[in-house]
N, C-alpha and C positions, 0 to 999 in steps of 0.2 A: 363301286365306280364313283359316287358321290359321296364328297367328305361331310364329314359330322356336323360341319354349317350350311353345308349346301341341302343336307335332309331336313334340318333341323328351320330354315328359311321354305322349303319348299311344302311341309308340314301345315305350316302356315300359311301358304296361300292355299292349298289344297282345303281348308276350313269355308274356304268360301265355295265350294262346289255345292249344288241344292240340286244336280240332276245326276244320276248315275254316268260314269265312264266307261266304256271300252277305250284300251290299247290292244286291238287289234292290230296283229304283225305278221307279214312275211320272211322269211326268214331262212338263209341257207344252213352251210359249215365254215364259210368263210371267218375270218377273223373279225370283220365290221360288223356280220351277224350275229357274232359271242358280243362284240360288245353291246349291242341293239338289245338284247335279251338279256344281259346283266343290268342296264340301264330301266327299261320297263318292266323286269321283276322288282328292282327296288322301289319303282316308283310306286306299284299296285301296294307295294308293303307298306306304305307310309298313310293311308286311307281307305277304309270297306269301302270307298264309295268309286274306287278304281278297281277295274278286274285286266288283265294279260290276259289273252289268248292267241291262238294263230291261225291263221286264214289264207287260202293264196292271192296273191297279187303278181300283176305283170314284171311289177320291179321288184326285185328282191336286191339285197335289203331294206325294208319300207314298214310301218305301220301308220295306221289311220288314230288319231282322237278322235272318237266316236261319242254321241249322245245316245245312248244305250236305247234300242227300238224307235230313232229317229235318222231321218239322213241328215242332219249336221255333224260335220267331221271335216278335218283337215289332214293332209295327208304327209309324212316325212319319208325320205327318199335318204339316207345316210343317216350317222348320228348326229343327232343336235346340240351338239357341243358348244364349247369355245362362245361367241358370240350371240348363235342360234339358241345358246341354252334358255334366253328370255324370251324368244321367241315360242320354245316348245311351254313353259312355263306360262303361260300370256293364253297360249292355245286350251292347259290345261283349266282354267279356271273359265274362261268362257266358254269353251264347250260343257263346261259344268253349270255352266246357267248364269255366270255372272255377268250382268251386262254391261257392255262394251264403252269405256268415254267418249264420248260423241254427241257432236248438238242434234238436236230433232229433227234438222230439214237432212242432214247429215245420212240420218238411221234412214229418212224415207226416200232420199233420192237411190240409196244403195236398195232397199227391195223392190225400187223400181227397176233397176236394171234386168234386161232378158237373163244374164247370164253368160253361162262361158267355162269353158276346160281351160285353168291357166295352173304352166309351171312355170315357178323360178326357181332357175339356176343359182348357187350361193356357193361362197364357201366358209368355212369358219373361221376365217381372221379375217371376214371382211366388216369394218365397223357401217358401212350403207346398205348392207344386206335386209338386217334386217328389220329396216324400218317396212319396207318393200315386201318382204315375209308378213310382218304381223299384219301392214294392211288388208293384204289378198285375203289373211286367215282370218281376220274380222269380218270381211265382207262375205265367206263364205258361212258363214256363220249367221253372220244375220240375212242372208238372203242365198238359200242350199243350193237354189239353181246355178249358183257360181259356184263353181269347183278346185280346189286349188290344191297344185303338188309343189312343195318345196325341196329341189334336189341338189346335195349337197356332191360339190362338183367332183371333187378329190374320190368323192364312193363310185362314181357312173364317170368315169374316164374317158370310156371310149363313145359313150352317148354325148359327152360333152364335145370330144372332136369329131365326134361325125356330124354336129349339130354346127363346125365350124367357130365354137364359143371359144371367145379369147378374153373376153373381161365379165367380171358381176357386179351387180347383179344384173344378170337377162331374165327377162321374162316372152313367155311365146301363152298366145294365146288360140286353142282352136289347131294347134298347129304352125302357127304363123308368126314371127318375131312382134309383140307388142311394144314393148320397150324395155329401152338402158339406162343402167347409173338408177340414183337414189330418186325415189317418189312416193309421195306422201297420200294420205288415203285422198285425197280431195285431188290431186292430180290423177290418180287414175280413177275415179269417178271423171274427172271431168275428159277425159279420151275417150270414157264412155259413152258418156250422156252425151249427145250432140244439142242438148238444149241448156246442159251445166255451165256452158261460159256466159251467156245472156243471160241467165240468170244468176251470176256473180255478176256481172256488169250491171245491172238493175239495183244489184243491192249496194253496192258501190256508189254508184250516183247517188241512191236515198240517203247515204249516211250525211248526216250533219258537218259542218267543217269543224275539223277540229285545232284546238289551239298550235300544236306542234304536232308534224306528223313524221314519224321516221320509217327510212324509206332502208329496207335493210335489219335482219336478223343475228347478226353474230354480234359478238363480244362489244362491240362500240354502239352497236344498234339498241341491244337489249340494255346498253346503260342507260344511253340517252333515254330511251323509253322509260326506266326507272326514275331516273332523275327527275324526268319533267311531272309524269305522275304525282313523286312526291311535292311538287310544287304545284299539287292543286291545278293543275293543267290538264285539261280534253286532251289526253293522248292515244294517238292511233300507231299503229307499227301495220305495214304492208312488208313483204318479203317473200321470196322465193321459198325457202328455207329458214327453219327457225334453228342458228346455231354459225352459218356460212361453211368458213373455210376450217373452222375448226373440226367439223363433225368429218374431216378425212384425216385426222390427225394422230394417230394409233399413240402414243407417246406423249405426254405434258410433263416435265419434271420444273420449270421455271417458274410458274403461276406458284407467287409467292403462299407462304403457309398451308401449302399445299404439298407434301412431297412430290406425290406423285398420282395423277390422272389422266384417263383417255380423252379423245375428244369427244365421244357422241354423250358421253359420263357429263361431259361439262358444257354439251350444249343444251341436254335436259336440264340442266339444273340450270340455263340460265331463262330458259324460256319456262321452265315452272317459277322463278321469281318474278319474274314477268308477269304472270299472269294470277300471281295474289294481290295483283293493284288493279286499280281498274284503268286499264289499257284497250282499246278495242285492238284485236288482233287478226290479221289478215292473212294467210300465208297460202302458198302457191299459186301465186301470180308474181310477176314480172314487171319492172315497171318499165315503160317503153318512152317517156317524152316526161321534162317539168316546162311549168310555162309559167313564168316568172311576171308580174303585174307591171304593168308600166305607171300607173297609177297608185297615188299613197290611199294606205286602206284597203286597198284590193288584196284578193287572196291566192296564196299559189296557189297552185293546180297540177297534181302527179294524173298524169295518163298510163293506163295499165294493158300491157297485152291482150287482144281477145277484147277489147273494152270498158270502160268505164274509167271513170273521172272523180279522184278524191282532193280537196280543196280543205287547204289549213293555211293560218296564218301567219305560222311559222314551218320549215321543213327542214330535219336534219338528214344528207347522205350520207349513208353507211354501207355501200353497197359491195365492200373488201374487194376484193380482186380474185382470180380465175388461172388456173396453171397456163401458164406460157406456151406457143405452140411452139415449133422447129421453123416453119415458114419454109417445107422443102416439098417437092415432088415426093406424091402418094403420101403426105402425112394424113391428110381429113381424106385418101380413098379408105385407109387401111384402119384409122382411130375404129377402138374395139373389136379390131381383128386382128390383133398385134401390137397396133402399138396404143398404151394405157399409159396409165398415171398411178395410176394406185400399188404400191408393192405387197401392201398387205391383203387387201380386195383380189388382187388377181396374181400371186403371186404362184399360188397352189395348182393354176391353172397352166404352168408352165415348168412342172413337175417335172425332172430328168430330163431337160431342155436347153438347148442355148437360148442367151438371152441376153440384150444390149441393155445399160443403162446411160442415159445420155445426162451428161452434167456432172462435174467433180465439187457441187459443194458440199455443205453437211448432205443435204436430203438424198442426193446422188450415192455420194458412199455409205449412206447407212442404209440405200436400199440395196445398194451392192453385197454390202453384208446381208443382209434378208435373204437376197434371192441365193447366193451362193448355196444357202442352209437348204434350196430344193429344188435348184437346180444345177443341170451337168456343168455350164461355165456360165461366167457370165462376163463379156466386155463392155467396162467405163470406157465411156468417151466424151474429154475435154477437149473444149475447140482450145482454150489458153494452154500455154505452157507448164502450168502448174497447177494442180488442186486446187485450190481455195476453201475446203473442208479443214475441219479441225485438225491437228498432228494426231491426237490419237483415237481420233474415228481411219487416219489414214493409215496409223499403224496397222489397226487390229486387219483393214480390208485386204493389205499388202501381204498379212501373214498367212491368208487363204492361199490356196493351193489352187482353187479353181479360178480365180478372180484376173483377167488381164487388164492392163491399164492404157490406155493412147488418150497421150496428152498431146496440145500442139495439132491437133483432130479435127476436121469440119465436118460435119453431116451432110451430105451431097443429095442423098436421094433413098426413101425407102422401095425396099423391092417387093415384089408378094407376085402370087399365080391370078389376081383376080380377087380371091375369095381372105388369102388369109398373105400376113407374113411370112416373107422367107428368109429376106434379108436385111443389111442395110450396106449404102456405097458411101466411103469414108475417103475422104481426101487428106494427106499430110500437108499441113500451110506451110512447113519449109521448103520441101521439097515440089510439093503439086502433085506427089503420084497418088493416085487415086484405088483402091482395092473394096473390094464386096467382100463382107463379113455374112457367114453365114447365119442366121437367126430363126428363132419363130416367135419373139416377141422383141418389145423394145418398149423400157419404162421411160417417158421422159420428163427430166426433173430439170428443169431451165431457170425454175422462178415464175413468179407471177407477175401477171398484168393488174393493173385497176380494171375494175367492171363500170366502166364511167363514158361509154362511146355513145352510150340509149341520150347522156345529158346535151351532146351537140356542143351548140356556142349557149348555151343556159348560163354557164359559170365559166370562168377563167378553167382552163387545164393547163398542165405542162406538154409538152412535145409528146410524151409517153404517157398522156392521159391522166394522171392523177388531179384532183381537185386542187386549186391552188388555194390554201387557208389561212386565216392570221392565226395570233396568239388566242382568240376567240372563240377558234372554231367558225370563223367567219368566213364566208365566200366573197365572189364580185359582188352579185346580186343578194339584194335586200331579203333581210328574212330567211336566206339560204344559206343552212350553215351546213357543216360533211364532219366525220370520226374515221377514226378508223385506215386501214388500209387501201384505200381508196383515193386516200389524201396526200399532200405534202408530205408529211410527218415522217422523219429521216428514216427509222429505225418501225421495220413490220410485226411487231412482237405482242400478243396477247393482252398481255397488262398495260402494255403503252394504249392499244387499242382501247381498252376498258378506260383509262383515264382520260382518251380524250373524246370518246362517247358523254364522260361527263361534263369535260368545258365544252363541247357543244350545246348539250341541253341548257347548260346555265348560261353560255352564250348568247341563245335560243330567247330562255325568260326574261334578261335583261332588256332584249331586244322588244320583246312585247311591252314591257311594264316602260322601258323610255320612249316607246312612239304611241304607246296607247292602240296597238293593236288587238284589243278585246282580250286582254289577258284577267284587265280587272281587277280586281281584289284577289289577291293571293297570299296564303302560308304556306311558309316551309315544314313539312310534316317531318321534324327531327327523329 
């Protein structure tokens, strides 16, 4: 089941195991149990220090990574393929004893936790899944009274729609919907702890100010962060998210000298260059307010969700922007119970299904091509008259068989029973006539917004929110410079991002070194 580099890599992490394994497995005659069992036979092959065996459990297909004559273990619900495969990989080595990266107040607040029975729901082409997976499996691990099942949605079909699941990753805890979409170990500690945000807020206030602080994790954020670093500059990075909008990005082929990469591929890698400088780094929080000094020499001031207050005397926004809504009845009753975003995240979950794609540019048809591959139909719908995707992303979608198209289309209204998806009500703008399409999801691909509404009147925006910037990277307000998609900046694209992460920073440091904002003496670390 796994090829000659895939044993030959996983060899090697299995060297670091120092405590005995069990793969412990439930198991039927089904076809995803042959593969289950081809899968954890090879694995026990590769290491004496892994053993197979079978045991019952309530969920069949399933096996536990066990710490042999301990309750540490994590538990799989389907095969950990595709995505999950780093996930079960992650799981093998640290139930084998090796311990986990993570800061020390990190490891303690997680064995403080009571505990808890938590599943999440996944599927394997979703690139947010499993950040959401390895956290829970870490936390279960380093503190047993959390228990955690990861079930892969595509194996437990009919658990998933009787559980009314329309996107991943969900997780339920105890029973109970915990939460959706992507979250990082430090967000769900801190839904936890009901003392984890005051004491982020505490530690926050204590930090020192620092020279430039960027506000925002993706591609323009993590440059600026680098840039200023190497210029010998206190830099701090706060951010929801280390990576943005890229880590939903299934796809990279443009990111020069690069043929070809995913997004979450490229937003580790930008936050591990990040973090070989000395950057102080913040991540999952939110920033809620900047407060700009009326006074020379005074210092910003970013306020943060939940509390706390970081002050620098420079600040770059990076804060990209956020998928588009529809703006129609029942879009926010029904988000994640039909209608998503993600084709690749939740596409699996609408397996032999009809299914709307709303938007005819690239993103729209090439999710159409996606979901066609699994499910029964799917209808595009353009409000314009015309595509405005590629010609031969519109070739290939036209040449499907399942695929309808309505151009010329407005989105009037989503339908549902209450709980899930049923439909959507589509109006023709020639004519006005109006018809319900029958559905059980709808992906919408409209475009993005800036995430720039938290800034107020801080800075100059345009009509449609984006930061208004010079050739600088400069804002209205002093000392406020923005990157990224967030900004002006014509063209939404990766690399432009990354380059103007960097005229901000350098924007940034000129700005300190001509007003004498405590920048100081500084070298450019070539």
């Amino acid at each position: 089941m796994l090829d000659t580099q895939a044993k030959a890599q996983l060899t090697q992490y299995l060297d670091l195991v120092t405590h005995p394994i069990e793969l412990a497995a439930c198991l039927g005659q089904d076809q995803t149990s042959m593969r289950m069992r081809e899968l954890l036979t090879e694995i026990a092959g590769l290491s004496p220090k892994v053993t197979f065996l079978e045991e019952p459990h309530a969920r069949t297909p399933s096996f536990a990574v066990r710490r042999a004559g301990t309750e540490v273990q994590v538990r799989f619900a389907g095969v950990p393929m595709g995505h999950e495969f780093a996930s079960l990989v992650l799981a093998l080595v640290q139930v084998g004893g090796h311990p986990p990266r993570l800061e020390a107040d990190v490891l303690d607040a997680i064995r403080a936790l009571p505990g808890g029975d938590f599943t999440t729901y996944m599927s394997l082409t979703c690139q947010n899944c499993p950040t959401v997976v390895q956290a829970l499996n870490t936390m279960s691990i380093v503190n047993p009274a959390i228990r955690h099942t990861a079930v892969e949605g595509g194996a437990f079909k009919d658990e998933v729609d009787s559980l009314g699941i329309a996107a991943v990753p969900t997780v339920y805890k105890d029973g109970e919907v915990f939460g959706q979409g992507r979250m990082d170990i430090e967000e769900i500690i801190a839904k936890l702890d009901q003392g984890a945000t005051e004491r982020i807020a505490q530690t926050l206030d204590a930090k020192e100010p620092f020279d430039v602080l960027v506000v925002g994790g993706g591609p323009a954020g993590a440059t600026a962060a680098i840039y200023s670093a190497r210029k010998a500059l206190r830099t701090g990075v706060v951010a929801e998210r280390f990576g943005g909008q890229v880590l939903d990005t299934m796809t990279i082929e443009n990111f020069i000298s690069v043929p070809h990469t995913e997004g979450p591929r490229l937003g580790a890698a930008l936050e591990q260059h990040v973090r070989t400088l000395p950057v102080d780094v913040t991540t999952g929080v939110r920033a809620s307010a900047l407060r700009v000094p009326t006074e020379a020499g005074a210092l910003v001031e970013v306020d943060v969700e939940g509390g706390g207050t970081l002050r620098s005397r420079a600040v770059v926004l990076a804060t990209g922007a956020r998928y588009r809504m529809m703006g129609v009845p029942g879009e926010e009753e029904y988000r994640n119970k039909g209608v998503t975003f993600c084709p690749h995240c939740d596409g699996p979950l609408f397996a032999g299904k009809r299914v709307a794609v709303i938007g005819g540019g690239n993103s729209g048809v090439e999710a159409a091509i996606d979901l066609a591959g699994v499910c029964e139909h799917v209808t595009l719908v353009e409000f314009l008259d015309e595509l405005r995707a590629d010609t031969v992303l519109v070739r290939v979608m036209r040449a499907l068989p399942n695929v309808e198209v309505l151009t010329g289309t407005a989105v009037q209204e989503v339908l549902g029973d209450g709980s899930r998806v049923s439909g959507v009500s589509v109006q023709e703008r020639a004519t006005g006539q109006t018809r319900r399409i029958d559905v059980a999801g709808m992906f919408v691909q409209i475009g993005l917004v800036p995430a720039t509404e938290w800034l107020e009147d801080a800075v100059e925006r345009t009509p449609s929110g984006e930061i208004v910037v010079d050739s600088h990277g400069a804002t209205s307000a002093p000392g406020v410079f923005a990157a990224g998609d967030c900004t002006t900046a014509p063209y939404k694209q990766i690399v432009i991002a990354l380059g103007s992460g960097a005229t901000a920073a350098l924007g940034a440091f000129d700005h300190l070194i001509r007003t004498g904002s405590g920048a100081g003496e500084t070298a450019e670390r070539a």
